[in-house]
C-alpha positions as CSV (number, residue, x, y, z in Angstrom):
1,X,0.0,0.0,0.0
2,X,0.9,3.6,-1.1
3,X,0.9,6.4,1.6
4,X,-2.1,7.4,-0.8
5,X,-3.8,4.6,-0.4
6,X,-3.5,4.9,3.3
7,X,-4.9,8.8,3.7
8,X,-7.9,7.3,1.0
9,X,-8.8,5.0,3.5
10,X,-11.7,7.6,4.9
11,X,-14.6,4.8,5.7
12,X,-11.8,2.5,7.6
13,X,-10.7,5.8,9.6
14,X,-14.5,6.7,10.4
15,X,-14.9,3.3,11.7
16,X,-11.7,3.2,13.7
17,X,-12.4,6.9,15.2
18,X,-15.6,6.3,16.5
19,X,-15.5,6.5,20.5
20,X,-18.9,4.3,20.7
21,X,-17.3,1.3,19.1
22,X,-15.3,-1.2,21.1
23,X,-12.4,-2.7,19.3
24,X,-10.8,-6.1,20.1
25,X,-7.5,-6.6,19.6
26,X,-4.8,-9.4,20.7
27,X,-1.6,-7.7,21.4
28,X,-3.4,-4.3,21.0
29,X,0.0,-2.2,21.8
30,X,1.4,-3.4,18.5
31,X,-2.2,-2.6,16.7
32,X,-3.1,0.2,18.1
33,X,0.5,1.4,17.4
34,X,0.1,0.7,13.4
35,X,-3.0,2.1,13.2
36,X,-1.9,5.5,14.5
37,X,1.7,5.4,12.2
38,X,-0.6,4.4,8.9
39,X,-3.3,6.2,9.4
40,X,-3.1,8.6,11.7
41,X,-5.9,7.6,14.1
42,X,-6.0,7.3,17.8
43,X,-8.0,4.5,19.0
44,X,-9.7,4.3,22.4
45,X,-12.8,1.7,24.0
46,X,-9.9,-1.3,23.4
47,X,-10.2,-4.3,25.0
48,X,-6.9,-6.6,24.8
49,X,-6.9,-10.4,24.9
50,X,-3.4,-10.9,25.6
51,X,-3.4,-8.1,28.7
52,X,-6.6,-10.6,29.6
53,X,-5.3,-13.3,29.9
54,X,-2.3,-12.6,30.8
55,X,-4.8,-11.0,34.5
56,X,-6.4,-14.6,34.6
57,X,-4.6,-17.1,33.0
58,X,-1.7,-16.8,35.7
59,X,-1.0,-20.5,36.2
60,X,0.8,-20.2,32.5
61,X,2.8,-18.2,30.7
62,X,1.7,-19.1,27.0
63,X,-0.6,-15.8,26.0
64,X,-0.8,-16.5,22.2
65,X,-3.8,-15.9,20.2
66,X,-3.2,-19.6,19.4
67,X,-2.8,-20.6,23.2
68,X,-6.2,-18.8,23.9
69,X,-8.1,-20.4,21.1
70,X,-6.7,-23.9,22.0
71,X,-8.2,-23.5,25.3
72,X,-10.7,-20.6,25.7
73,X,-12.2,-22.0,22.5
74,X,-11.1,-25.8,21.2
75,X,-10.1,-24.1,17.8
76,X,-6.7,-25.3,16.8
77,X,-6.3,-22.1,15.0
78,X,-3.3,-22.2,12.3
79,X,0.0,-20.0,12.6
80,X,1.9,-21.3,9.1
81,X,1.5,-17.8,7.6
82,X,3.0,-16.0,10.4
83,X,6.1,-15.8,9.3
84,X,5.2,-15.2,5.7
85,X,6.3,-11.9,3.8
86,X,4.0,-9.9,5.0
87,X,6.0,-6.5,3.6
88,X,4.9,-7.8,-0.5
89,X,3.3,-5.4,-2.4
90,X,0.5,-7.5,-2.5
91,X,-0.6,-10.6,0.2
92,X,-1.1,-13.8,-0.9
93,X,-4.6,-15.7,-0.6
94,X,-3.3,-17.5,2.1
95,X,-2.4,-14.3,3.9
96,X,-5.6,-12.6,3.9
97,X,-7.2,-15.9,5.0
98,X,-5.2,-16.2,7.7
99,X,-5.5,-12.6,8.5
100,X,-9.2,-13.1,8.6
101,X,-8.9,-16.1,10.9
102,X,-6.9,-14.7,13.1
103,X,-10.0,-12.4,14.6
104,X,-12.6,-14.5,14.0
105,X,-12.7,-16.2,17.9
106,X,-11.6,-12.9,19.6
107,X,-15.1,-12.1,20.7
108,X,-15.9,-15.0,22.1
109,X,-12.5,-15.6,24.0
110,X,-13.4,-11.6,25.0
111,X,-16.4,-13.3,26.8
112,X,-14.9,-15.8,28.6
113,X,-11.8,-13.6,29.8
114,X,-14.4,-11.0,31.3
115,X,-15.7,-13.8,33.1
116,X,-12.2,-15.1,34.5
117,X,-11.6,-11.2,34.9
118,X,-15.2,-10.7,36.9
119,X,-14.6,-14.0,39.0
120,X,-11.3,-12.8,39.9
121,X,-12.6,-9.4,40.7
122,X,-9.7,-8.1,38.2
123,X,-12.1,-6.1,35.5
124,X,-11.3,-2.8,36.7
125,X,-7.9,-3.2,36.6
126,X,-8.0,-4.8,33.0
127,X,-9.9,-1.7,32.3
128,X,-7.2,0.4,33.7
129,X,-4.3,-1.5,31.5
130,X,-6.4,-1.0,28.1
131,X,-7.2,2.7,29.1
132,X,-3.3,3.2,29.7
133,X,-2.3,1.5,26.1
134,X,-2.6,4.9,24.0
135,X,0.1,5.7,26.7
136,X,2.0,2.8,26.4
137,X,2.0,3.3,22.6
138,X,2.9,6.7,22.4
139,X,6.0,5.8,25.4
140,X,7.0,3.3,22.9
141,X,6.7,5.4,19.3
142,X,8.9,8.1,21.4
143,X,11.6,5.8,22.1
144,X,10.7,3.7,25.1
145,X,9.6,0.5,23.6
146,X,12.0,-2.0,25.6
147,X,12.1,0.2,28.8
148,X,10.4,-0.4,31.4
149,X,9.7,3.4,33.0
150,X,8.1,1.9,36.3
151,X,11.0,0.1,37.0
152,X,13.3,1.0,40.1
């Protein structure tokens, strides 16, 4: 894609800038991040499976998307084209089917981690972590991506 291309995207931008939409991401720092480099859009209302799980799921440290579908939703969900050129001017069939797979379980594994979060009496704070990610990013677009600023 052309910067062109990217500033033509209006209807993409409208969706992604409306404050009334919730968006679901796994990993949303790295989203969230390439969203607002691309096309200049700050996203808020996230919710974030990996931050989820990673609130509930404590008895393991495997947080994939792939982990979480495995066991939040028996899918056994394919990661061959991971490591596929994703840079090409243009993406390959498999790509964008994978690309599309990728997202299709997120709302329901959304579902089930609010209930781990709820039980555990850890939704606020969850809340708290997406709220802070727009922070996070911009920390990290700045220059502070593998720092730790909290950190004695």
């Amino acid at each position: 894609m052309t910067q062109d291309d990217y500033e033509n995207a209006t209807n993409l931008k409208k969706v992604l800038s409306d404050k009334n939409r919730e968006f679901i991401f796994h990993y949303a720092r790295f989203d969230i991040a390439a969203i607002e480099i691309y096309l200049n859009v700050s996203i808020t209302n996230i919710f974030c499976t990996k931050i989820a799980s990673k609130l509930t799921r404590t008895y393991t440290d495997r947080h994939s998307l792939k982990e979480l579908c495995k066991e939040l939703a028996n899918v056994d969900l394919s990661k061959q084209q991971q490591c596929s050129d994703w840079g090409a001017a243009k993406l390959s069939d498999e790509q964008v089917e994978y690309a599309a797979s990728d997202v299709l379980y997120l709302h329901g594994i959304r579902e089930k981690l609010i209930e781990r979060l709820e039980k555990e009496g850890r939704f606020e704070l969850a809340n708290k972590c997406f709220n802070f990610l727009p922070t996070r990013v911009e920390l990290d677009k700045k220059g502070w991506i593998d720092t730790d600023i909290f950190h004695h």
